[in-house]
N, C-alpha and C positions, 0 to 999 in steps of 0.2 A: 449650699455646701452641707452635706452631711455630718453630720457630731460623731466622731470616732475616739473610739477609749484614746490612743495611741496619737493624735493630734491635740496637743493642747494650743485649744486658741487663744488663751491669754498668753502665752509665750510667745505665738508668733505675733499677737500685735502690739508686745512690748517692746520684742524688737525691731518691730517695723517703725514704731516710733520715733526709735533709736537712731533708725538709720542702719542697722544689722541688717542689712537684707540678705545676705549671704548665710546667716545662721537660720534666719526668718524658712527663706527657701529650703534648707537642710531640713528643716523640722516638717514643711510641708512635703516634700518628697518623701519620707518618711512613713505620714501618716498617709500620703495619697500611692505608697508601693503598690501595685497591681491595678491600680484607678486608671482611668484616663480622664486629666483634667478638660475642661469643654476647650474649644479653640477660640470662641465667642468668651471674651472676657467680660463683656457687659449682663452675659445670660445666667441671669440669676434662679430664673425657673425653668431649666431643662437643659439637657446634655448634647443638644445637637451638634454633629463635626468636632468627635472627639478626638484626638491623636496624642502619643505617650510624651513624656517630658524627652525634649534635645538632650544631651549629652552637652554640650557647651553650655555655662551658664555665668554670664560676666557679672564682676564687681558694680553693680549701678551707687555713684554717688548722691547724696541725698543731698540736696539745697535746703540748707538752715530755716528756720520760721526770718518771717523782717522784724525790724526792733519793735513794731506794732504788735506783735507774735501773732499767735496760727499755727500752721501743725510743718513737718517736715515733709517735703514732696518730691518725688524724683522727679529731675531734668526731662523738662519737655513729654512729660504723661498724659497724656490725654486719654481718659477710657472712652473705649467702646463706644456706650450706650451714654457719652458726654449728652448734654441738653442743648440743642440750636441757640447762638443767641446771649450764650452766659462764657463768660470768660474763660480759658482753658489754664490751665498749671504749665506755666512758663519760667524754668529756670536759667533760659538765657545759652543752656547749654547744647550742643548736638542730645539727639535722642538716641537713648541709649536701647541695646536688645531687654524686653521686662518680660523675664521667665511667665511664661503662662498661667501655671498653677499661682505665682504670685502677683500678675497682674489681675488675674480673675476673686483672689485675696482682697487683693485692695480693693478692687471694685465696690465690694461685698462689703467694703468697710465703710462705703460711702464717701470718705473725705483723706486721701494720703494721708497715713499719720495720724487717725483719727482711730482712737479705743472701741469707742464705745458707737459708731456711726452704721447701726443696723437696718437704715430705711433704704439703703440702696440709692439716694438722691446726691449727688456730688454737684461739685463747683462752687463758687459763690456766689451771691444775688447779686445782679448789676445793682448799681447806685442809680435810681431814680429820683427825680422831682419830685417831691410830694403833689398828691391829686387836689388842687382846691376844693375847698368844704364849702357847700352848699349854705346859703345866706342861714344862720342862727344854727348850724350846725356844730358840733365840737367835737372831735376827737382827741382822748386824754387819756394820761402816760398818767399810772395809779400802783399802787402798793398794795400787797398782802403778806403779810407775814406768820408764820403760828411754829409751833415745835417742830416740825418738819424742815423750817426754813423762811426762804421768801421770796416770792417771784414779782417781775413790772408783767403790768400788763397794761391792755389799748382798750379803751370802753370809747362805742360810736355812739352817740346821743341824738338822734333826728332832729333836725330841724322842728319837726309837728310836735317834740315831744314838751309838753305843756306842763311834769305835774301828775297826769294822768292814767291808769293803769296803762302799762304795755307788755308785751314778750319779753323775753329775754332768750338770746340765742348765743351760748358759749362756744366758740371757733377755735380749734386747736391745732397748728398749723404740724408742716411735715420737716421731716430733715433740713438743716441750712436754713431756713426759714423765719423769716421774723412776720411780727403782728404786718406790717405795714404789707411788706411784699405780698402775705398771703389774704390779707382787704382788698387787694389790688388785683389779683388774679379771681378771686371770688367775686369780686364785685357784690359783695354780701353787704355793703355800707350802700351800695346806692340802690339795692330792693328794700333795706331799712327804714331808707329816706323815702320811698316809694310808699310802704304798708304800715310805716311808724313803729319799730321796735330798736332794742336795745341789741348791742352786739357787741360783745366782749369777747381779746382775742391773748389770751395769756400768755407769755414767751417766757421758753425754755432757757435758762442761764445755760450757759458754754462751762462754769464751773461743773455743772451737772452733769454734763454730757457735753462733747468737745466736738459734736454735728450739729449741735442743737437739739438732738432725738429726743423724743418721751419717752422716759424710760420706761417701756413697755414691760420688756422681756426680765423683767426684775421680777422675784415675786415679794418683794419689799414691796414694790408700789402697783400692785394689786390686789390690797386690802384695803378697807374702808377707813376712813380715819388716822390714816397711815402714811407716808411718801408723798407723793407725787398728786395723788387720788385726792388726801386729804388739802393740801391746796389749793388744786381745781374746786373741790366743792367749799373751799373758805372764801376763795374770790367771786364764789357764786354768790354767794350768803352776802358776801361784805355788798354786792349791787345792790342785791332785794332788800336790805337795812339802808342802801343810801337812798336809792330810788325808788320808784313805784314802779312795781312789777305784778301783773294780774295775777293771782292765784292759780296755781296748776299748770302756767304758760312756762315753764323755763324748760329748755332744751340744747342738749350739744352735739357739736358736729366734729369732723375732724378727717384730716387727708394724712394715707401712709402713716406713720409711726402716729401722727395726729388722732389718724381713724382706729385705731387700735386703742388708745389712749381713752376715747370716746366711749367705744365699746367696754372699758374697764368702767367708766362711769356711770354707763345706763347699768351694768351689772353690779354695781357695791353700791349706788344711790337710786334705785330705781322709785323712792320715795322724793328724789330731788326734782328729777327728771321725768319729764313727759313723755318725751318721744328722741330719738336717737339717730344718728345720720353718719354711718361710717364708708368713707371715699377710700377704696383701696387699701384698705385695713386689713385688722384681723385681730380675731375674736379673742375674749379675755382669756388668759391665761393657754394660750397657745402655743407661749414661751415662758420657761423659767430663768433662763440663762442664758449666756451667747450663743453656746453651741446650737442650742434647741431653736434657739431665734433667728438663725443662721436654715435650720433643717425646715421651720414651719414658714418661714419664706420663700423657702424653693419648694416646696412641696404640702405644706401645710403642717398644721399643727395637732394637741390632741386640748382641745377647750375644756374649761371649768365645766362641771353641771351646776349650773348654780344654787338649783332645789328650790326654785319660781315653781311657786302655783298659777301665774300668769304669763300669757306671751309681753316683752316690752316690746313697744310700736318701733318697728328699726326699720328706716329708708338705706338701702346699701349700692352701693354705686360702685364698678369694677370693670376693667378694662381687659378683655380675653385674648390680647396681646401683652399682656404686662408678665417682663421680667424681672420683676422685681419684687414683686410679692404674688403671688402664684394665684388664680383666680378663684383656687379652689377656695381660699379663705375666705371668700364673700359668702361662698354658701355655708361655712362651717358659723360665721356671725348670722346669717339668719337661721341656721338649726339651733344654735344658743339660744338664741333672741325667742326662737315659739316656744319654748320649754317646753315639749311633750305636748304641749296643745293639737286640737285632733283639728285644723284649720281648712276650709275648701281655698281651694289656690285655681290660678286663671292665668293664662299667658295672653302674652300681645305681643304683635310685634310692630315698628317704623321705622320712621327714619326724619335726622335734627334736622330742621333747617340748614345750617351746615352742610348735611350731605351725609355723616355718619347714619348706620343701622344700629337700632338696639333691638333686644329683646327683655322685654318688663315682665316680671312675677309678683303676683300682687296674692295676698295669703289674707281672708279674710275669716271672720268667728260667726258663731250662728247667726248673729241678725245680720250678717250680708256687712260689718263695718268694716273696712280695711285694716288689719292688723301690722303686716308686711309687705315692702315694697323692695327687690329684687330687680336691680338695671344691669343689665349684662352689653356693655357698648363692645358692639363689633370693629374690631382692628386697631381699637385705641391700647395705649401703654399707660403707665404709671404717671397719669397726667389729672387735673380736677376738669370734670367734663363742661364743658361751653363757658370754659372760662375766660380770661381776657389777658392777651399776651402779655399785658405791662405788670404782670405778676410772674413767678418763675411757677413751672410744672402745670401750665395748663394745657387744656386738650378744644381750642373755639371750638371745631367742629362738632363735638358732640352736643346732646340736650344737655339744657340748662342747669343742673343740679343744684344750684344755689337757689331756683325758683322752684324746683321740684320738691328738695328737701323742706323750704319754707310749709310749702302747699301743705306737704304730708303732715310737719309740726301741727298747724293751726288747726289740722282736722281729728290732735290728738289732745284737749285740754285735760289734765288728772281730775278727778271727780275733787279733791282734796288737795290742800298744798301744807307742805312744814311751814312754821313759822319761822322768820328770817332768825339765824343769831339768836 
């Protein structure tokens, strides 16, 4: 969606909120006069099969949050680009006609009735079983807190872990998204328990943001020391003070509003962080605002220069199907990520086990060492590639990325590490 003077989108998703969807609609026809909104309400990066708004446009009643709360949802919505698998918005009622321009609105909003829900990932995570934890294994529900706030987060401790220096890999999950579900579609806890590292996976409070999103598109929390940024890197610190963490080994990753997130923290701690791993993301400061965050999702955005005299080692994984966050932003995080750097780069191309094709861009510095690594998975959408269905938003078919991003990590140790705290 386009940012237009003439379209205020805080207005239309306050009243969407509200349940106004009739005033909601008014403001969007308005701002979208002489547009044609896409007919694909799910298509968040491009305008294909456009046609102009009906003339008919009914009252749709909004079905309450339950006394559990949640957000307000029209009767029987299901968008588009719903996820196989994951529950749909069921208000029990016939489905009503949902004007176009405002059913491609909410898509965009991520979660009916949801503010602030910019990663384009809707529904809720089925309730799963928890995964039994491998013999001397733990997975544990941990605190941080400082002026910014305070977030829970999930730290996976291996079985092998003795004591001993290890990694540390920070996982930042995507829209709707908790620690648990996105361990689970990663499968990043049992390569942990495989190569012995630590894996910490921070969750986004719903006070914060009411998708669970990382507030990416803020530029409150795309400063260092600041928002959102400075807690991620306080709960990094708070492991390397409890634990034993090798020097120079810590590294984060992150899928959609996650990978974005990630990308904000290799750019404001690139003294924290080793190496970088953004999964259908986009580059720091892409976004300031909703509207922009809205524009650099279907289209891209216009990134920080950060003013690095060095490249950060960034693994970027992106799906040249994805509606949802447009694929150009993969490349705009690795133009961030080389700062200016004069790098020889080399294509390859395959295909996963699975069955998916990619094509890999690997960008390396004078003595031949890999700097960047660029996965451009053919036909996949806004999914974490060769992930494992018992998580939401993953893609089995493609390659591994959970083993790919590891790889790229370990072959990135900092010469130097900060001192914990």
């Amino acid at each position: 969606m386009n940012a237009r003077p003439n379209l205020d989108m805080l207005e239309v998703t306050r009243l969407t909120r509200e349940g106004r969807l009739t005033e909601a609609m008014t403001i969007l026809q308005g701002g979208l006069s002489g547009t044609h909104p896409s007919a694909t309400s799910g298509n968040a990066g491009g305008d294909a099969g456009q046609h102009p708004l009906g003339r008919a446009t009914r009252i749709i009643d909004m079905v309450p949050p339950s006394s559990r709360g949640g957000a307000w949802t029209p009767p029987k919505f299901t968008p588009s680009h719903f996820v196989p698998d994951t529950p749909s918005f069921d208000g029990g009622l016939a489905q009503p006609q949902v004007p176009e321009a405002l059913r491609g609105f909410l898509d965009r909003m991520g979660q009916p009735g949801s503010a602030l829900g910019l990663d384009g990932l809707v529904g809720p995570v089925p309730v799963r079983a928890p995964t039994p934890l491998p013999e001397g294994a733990r997975f544990e529900e941990r605190m941080f807190a400082n002026a910014a706030g305070s977030r829970a987060y999930k730290l996976y401790i291996p079985g092998g872990y003795t004591g001993q220096p290890v990694p540390l890999v920070m996982m930042l999950h995507g829209c709707t998204q908790s620690p648990d579900d996105f361990a689970a579609g990663t499968r990043m806890n049992e390569l942990a328990e495989e190569q012995t590292f630590l894996v910490a996976y921070p969750a986004q409070a719903q006070s914060a943001n009411v998708s669970k999103c990382w507030n990416w598109f803020n530029a409150a929390d795309q400063q260092r020391d600041q928002g959102e940024p400075s807690l991620i890197a306080g709960i990094t610190r708070q492991i390397m003070h409890d634990f034993s963490v090798t020097p120079g080994r810590v590294y984060v990753a992150g899928l959609s509003a996650g990978g974005a997130a990630a990308a904000i923290m290799g750019s404001t701690y690139p003294d924290l962080y080793a190496a970088v791993g953004v999964h259908s993301g986009l580059a720091c400061g892409a976004a300031r605002d909703m509207p922009s965050a809205f524009a650099a999702m279907r289209q891209g955005g216009t990134p920080h220069h950060r003013g690095a005299k060095q490249p950060v080692p960034t693994i970027v994984f992106h799906g040249d199907r994805d509606t949802t966050v447009n694929p150009v932003n993969g490349d705009q995080v690795i133009a961030q990520s080389r700062a200016g750097s004069d790098l020889r780069t080399k294509v390859s191309r395959g295909q996963a086990p699975g069955g998916m094709s990619y094509t890999r861009m690997v960008a390396c510095d004078e003595s031949g060492h890999p700097m960047l690594e660029h996965w451009v998975l053919h036909g996949a959408g806004h999914a974490w590639s060769g992930g494992s269905p018992s998580g939401s938003y993953t893609e089995p078919r493609g390659p591994n990325a959970s083993r790919e991003m590891m790889r790229f990590f370990l072959e990135h140790p900092k010469p130097t590490a900060p001192s914990p705290m």
